[in-house]
C-alpha positions as CSV (number, residue, x, y, z in Angstrom):
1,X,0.0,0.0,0.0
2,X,1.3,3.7,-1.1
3,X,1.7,4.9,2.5
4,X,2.6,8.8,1.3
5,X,-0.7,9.9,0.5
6,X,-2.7,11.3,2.5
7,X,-5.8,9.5,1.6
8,X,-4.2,6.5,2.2
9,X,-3.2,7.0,5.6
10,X,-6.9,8.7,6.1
11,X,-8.4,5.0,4.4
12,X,-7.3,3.0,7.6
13,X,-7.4,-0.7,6.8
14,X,-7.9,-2.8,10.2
15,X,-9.0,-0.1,12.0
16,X,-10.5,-2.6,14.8
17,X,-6.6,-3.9,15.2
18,X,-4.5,-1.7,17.1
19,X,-1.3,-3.8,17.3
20,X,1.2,-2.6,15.2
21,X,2.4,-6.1,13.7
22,X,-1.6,-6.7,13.6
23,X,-1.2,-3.8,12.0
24,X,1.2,-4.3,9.5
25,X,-0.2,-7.8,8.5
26,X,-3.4,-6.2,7.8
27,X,-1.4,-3.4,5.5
28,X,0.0,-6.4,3.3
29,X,-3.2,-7.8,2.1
30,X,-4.2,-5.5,-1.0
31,X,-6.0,-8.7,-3.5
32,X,-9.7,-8.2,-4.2
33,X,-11.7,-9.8,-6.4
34,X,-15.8,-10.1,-7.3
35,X,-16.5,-13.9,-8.2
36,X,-19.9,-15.0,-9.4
37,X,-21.3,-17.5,-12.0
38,X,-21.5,-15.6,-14.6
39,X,-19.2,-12.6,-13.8
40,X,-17.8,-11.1,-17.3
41,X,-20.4,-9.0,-16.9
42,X,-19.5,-7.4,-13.9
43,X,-18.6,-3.4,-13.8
44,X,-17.3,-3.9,-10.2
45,X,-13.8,-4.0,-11.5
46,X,-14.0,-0.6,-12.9
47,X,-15.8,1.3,-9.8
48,X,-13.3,-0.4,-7.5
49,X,-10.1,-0.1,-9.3
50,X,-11.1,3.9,-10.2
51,X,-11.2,4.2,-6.5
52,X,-8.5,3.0,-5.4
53,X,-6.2,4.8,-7.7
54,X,-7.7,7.7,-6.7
55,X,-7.4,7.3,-3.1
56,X,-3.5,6.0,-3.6
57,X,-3.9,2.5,-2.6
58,X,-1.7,-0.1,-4.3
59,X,-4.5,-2.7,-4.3
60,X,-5.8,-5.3,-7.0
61,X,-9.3,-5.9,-7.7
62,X,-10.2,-8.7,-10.0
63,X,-13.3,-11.0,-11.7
64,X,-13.4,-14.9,-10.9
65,X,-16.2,-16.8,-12.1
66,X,-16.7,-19.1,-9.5
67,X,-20.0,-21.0,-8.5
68,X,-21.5,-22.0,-5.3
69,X,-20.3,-25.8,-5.3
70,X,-17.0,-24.3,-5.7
71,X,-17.2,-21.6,-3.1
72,X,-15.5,-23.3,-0.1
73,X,-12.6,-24.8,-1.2
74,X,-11.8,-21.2,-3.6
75,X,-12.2,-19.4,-0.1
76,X,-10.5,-21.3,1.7
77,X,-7.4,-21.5,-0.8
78,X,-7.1,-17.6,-0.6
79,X,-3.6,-16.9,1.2
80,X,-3.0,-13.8,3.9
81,X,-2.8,-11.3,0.5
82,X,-6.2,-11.0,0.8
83,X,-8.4,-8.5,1.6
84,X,-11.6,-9.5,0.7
85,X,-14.2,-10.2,-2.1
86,X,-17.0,-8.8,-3.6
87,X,-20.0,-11.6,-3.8
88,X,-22.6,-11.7,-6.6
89,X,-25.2,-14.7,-7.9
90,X,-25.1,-17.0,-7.0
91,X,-22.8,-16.8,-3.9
92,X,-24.8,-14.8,-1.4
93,X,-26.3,-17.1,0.5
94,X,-22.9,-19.5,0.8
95,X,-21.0,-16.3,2.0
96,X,-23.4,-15.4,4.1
97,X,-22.9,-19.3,5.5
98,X,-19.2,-18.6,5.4
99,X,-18.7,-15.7,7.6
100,X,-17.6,-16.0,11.1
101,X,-19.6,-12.7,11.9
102,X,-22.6,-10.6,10.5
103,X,-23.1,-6.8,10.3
104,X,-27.1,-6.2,11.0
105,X,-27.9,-6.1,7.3
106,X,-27.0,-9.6,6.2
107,X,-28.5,-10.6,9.4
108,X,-31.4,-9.8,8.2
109,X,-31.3,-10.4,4.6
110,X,-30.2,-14.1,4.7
111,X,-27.3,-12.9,2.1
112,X,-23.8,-11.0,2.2
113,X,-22.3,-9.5,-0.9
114,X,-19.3,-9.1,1.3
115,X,-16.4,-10.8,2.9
116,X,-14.2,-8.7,5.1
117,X,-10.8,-11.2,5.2
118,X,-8.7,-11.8,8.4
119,X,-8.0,-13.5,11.6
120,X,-12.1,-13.9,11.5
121,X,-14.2,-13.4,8.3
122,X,-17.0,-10.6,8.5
123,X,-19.8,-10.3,6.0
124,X,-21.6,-7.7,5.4
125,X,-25.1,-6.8,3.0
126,X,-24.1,-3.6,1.3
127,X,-26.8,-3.9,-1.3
128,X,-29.2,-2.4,1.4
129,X,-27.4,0.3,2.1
130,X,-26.8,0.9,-1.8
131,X,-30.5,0.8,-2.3
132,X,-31.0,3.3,0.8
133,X,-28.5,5.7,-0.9
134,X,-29.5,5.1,-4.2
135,X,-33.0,6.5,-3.2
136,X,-31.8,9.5,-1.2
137,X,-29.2,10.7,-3.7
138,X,-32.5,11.0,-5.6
139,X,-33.9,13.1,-3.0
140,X,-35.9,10.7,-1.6
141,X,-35.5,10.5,2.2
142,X,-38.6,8.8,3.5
143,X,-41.1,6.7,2.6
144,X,-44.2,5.7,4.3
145,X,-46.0,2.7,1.7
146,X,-43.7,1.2,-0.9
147,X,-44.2,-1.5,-3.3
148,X,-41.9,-4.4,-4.5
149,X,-42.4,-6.4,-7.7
150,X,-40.9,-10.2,-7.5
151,X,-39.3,-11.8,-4.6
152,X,-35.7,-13.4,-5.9
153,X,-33.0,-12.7,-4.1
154,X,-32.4,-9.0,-4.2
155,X,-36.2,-8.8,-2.4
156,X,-34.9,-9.2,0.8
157,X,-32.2,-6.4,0.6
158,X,-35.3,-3.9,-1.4
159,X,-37.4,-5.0,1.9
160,X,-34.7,-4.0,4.4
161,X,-33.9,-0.7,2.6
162,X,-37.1,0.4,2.6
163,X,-37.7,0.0,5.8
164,X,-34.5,1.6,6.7
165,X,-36.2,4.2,5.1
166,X,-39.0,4.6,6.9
167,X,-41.5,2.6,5.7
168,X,-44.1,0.7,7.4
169,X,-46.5,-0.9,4.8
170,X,-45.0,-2.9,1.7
171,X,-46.7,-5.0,-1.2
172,X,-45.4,-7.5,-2.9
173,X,-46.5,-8.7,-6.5
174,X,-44.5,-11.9,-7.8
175,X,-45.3,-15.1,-9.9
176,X,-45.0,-17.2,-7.0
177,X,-46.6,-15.4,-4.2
178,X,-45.5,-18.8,-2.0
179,X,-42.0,-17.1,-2.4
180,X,-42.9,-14.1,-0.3
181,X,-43.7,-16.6,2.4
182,X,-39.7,-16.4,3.5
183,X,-39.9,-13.0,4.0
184,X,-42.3,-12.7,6.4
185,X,-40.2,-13.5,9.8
186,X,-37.8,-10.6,7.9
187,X,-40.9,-7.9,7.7
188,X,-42.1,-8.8,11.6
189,X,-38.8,-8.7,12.7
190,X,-38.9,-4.8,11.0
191,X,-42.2,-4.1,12.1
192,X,-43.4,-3.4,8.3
193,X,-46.4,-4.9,7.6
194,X,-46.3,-6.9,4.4
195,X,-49.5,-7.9,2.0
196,X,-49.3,-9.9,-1.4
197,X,-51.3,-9.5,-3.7
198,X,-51.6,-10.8,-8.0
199,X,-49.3,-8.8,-10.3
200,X,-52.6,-7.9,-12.1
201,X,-54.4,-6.7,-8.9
202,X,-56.1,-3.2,-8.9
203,X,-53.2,-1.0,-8.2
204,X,-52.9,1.4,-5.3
205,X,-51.0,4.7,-5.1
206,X,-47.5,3.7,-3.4
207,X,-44.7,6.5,-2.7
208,X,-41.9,3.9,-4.5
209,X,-41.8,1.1,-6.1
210,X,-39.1,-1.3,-6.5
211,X,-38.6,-3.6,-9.3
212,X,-36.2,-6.8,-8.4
213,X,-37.4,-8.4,-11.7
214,X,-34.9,-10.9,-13.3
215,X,-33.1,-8.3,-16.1
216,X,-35.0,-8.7,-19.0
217,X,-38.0,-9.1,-18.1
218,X,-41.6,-7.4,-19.8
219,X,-44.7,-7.4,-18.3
220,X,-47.6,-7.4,-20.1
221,X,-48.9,-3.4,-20.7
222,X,-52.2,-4.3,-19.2
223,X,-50.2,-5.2,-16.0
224,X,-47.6,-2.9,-16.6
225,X,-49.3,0.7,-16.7
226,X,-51.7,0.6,-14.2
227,X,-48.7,-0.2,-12.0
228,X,-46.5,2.9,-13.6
229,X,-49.5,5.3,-13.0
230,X,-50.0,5.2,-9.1
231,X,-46.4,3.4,-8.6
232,X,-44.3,6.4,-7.4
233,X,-40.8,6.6,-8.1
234,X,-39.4,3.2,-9.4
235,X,-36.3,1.9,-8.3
236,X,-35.3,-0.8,-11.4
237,X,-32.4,-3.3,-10.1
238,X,-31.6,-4.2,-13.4
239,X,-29.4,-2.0,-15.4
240,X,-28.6,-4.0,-18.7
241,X,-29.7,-3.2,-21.1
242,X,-31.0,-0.2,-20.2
243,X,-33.9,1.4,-20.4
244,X,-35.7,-1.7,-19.3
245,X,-39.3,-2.4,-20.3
246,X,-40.8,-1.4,-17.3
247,X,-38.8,2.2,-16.8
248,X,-39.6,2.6,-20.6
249,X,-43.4,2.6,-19.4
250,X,-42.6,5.2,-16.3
251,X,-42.3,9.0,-16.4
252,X,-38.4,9.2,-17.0
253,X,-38.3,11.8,-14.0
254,X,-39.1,9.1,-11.8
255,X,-36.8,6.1,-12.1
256,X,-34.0,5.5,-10.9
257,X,-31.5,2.7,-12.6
258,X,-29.9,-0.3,-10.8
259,X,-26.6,1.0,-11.8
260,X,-27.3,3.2,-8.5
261,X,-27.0,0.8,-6.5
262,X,-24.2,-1.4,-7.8
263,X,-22.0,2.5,-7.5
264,X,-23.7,3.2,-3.9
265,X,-23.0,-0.9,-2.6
266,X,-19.3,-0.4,-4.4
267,X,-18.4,3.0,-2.3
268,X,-20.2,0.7,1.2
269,X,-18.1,-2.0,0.2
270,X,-14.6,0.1,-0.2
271,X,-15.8,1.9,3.2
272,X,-15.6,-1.9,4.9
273,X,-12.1,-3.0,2.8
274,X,-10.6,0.3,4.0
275,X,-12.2,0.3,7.6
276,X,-14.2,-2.6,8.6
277,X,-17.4,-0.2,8.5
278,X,-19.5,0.0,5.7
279,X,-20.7,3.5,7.5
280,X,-17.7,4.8,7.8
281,X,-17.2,7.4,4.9
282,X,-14.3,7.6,2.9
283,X,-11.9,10.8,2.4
284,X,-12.7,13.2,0.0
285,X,-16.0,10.5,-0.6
286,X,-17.9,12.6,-3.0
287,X,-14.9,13.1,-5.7
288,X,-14.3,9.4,-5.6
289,X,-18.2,8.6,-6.1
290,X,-18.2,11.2,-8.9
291,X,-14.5,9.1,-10.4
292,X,-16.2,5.7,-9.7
293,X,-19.5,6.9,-11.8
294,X,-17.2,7.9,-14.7
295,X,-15.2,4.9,-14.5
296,X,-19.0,2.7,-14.2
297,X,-20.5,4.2,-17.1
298,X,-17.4,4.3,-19.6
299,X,-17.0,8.0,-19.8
């Protein structure tokens, strides 16, 4: 690690160590990596490496495709170079398994994205926090009734964010309303009371809604545009390609793209590689979130 600059010595790696050979261990472990199944996809690469140069850290950050079967024995083959990893599909639930301790997020969510390497390995949910900030970058700092359309994986993380945000009443439309079922010890453990309904219900006015739809995905219009006309502001998690069906359908001044919250869980993520706290803000945070957008979107 470049220790000259001083963002560097500001981004303080192993901040919960105090020991100086504790801390000089922790110094020498500058690998990252995002693995998933696929993973060539991935723009994690370019956020993370953007910010890193910029903050004067002499770390790697790489791509490894790497499935769930395989999951154990590639974590446990990772020598003390390691920092820590970035977790996509279908590894969230096997990390989450993995880690020898939970920030409040992946407690609750069932899932980490990720892995905090060391002595003990500490997972964290930072796609919460991503959709939290994704939302009030946007201006959007409360909201009372939300809605959530499917309930895959990223569900859990939309139900947890919005309630971070303040809200208290969520609906939930999916194919297989059975799948909502697992969330329910999540929303009473929240206090947010959660109803189901048919995607083609009679639609009520919402203040968001938040679309966890495989990428891809169209809905029929008849479905579709009742839901765009009462749904609030949309928060689409897919990104690619963009604009989806459904924000093609919404008044463009009130959607917000997934690529939000891949930047806003990136900058949570480099908080916890550079401090062990995904709340922990980084120096000069707003020029590297302006750098890592840049880097993101190919400009």
């Amino acid at each position: 690690m470049k220790s000259t600059s001083r963002a560097s010595r500001r981004c303080a790696p192993g901040a919960r160590r105090t020991p100086s050979t504790r801390a000089a261990e922790v110094a020498s472990r500058t690998r990252l990596a995002v693995w998933g199944d696929p993973i060539g996809h991935s723009r994690s690469p370019l956020l993370h490496t953007a910010a890193y140069r910029h903050l004067g850290l002499d770390w790697t950050y790489e791509r490894r495709q790497v499935d769930a079967a395989a999951f154990p024995a590639a974590l446990s083959s990772l020598d003390d170079s390691w920092r820590g990893l970035s977790l996509t599909m279908p590894l969230k639930e096997v990390a989450h398994a993995a880690a020898d301790e939970l920030d409040r997020h992946a407690v609750l969510t069932g899932a980490v994205n990720t892995l905090l390497l060391g002595e003990t390995v500490r997972g964290f949910n930072t796609d919460v926090g991503g959709i939290v900030d994704s939302f009030t970058h946007a201006g959007i700092a409360g909201v009372r009734r939300g809605r959530i359309l499917g309930a895959g994986a990223t569900a859990a993380s939309a139900l947890v964010a919005l309630s971070d945000l303040g809200t208290t009443e969520v609906e939930f439309r999916a194919r297989r309303p059975e799948a909502v079922d697992r969330l329910r010890p999540t929303a009473e453990a929240l206090g947010v009371q959660l109803r189901t309904v048919d995607f083609a219900a009679p639609a009520s006015d919402v203040d968001v809604t938040v679309a966890t739809l495989p990428s891809g995905t169209v809905l029929d219009a008849d479905v579709a545009t009742p839901l765009a006309a009462v749904g609030g502001t949309l928060f689409e998690a897919a990104y690619a390609p963009w604009p989806s069906a459904l924000a093609a359908l919404w008044p463009s001044s009130n959607v917000i793209s997934g690529f939000e919250m891949l930047l806003f869980q990136a900058v949570r993520q480099i908080r916890v590689f550079c401090g062990g706290d995904p709340q922990r803000e980084l120096p000069d945070e707003a020029v590297t979130v302006g750098i890592m957008r840049s880097a993101g979107m190919g400009d």
